[in-house]
C-alpha positions as CSV (number, residue, x, y, z in Angstrom):
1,X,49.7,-28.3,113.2
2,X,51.4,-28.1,109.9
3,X,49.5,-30.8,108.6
4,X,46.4,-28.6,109.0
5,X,48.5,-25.3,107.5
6,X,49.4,-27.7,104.4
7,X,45.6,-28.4,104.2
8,X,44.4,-24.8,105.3
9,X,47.0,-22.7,103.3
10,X,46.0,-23.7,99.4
11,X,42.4,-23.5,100.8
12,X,42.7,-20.2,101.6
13,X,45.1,-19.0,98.6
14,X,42.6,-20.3,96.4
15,X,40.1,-18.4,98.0
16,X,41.5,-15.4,97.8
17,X,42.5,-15.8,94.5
18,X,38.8,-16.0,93.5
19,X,37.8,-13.1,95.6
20,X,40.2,-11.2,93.5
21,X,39.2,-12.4,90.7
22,X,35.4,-11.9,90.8
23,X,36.1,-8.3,91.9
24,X,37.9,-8.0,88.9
25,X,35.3,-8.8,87.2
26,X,32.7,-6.7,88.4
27,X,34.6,-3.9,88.1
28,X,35.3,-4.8,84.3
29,X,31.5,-5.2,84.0
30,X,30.9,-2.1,85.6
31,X,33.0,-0.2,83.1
32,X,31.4,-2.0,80.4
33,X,28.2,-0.9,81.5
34,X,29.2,2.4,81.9
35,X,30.4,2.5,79.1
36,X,26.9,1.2,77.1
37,X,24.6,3.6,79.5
38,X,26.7,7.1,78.1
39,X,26.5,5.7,74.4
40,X,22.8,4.9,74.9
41,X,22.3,8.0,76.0
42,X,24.0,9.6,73.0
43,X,22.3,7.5,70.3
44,X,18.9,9.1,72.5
45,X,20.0,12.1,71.9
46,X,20.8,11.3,68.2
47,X,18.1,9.7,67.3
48,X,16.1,12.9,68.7
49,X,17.5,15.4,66.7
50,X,17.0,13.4,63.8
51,X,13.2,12.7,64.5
52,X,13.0,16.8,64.7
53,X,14.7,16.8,61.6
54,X,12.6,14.8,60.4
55,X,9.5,16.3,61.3
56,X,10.7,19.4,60.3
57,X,11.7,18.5,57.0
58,X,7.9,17.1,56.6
59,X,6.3,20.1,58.1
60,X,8.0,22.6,55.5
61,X,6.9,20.1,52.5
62,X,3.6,20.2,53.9
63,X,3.5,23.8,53.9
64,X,4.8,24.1,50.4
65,X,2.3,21.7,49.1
66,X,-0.5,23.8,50.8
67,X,0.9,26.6,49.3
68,X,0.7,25.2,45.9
69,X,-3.0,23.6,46.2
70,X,-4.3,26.8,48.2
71,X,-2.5,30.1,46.9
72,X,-1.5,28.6,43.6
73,X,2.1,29.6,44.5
74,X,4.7,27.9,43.4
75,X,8.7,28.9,42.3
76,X,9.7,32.9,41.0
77,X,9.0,33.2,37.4
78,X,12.1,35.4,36.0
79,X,10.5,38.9,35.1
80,X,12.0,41.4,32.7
81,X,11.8,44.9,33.3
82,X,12.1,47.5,30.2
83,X,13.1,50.7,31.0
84,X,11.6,53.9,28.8
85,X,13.6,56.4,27.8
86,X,12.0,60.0,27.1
């Protein structure tokens, strides 16, 4: 009987000690992952505010370069005004 608890007993420490540790593990993975999921989803959300930057930023130089071609618009010229006196 206590030959078989000699053998059983680091058999079973062991054992547990592995069970522990791989649920360690997973849970440190889990975090980890987590953890990448909610930046991803912030570098999304980045990286979709910058394309409608972007776009916007090209729309409005499109428009001014319509402007130009079409309307023959282009910056304020500075005007004087002279007043008369009577």
């Amino acid at each position: 009987m206590i030959r078989w608890l000699a053998l059983g007993l680091p058999f079973l420490l062991v054992f547990v000690g592995l069970e522990i540790y791989t649920h360690s593990e997973l849970m440190r993975h889990g975090y980890t992952l987590q953890e990448l999921q909610e930046e991803t989803e912030r570098l999304e959300e980045e990286n979709r505010l910058l394309r409608r930057s972007v776009a916007a930023a090209g729309s409005w130089e499109r428009l001014h370069q319509y402007a130009r071609d079409e309307f023959q618009l282009g910056p304020p010229r500075e005007v004087r005004f002279l007043q008369r006196k009577h």
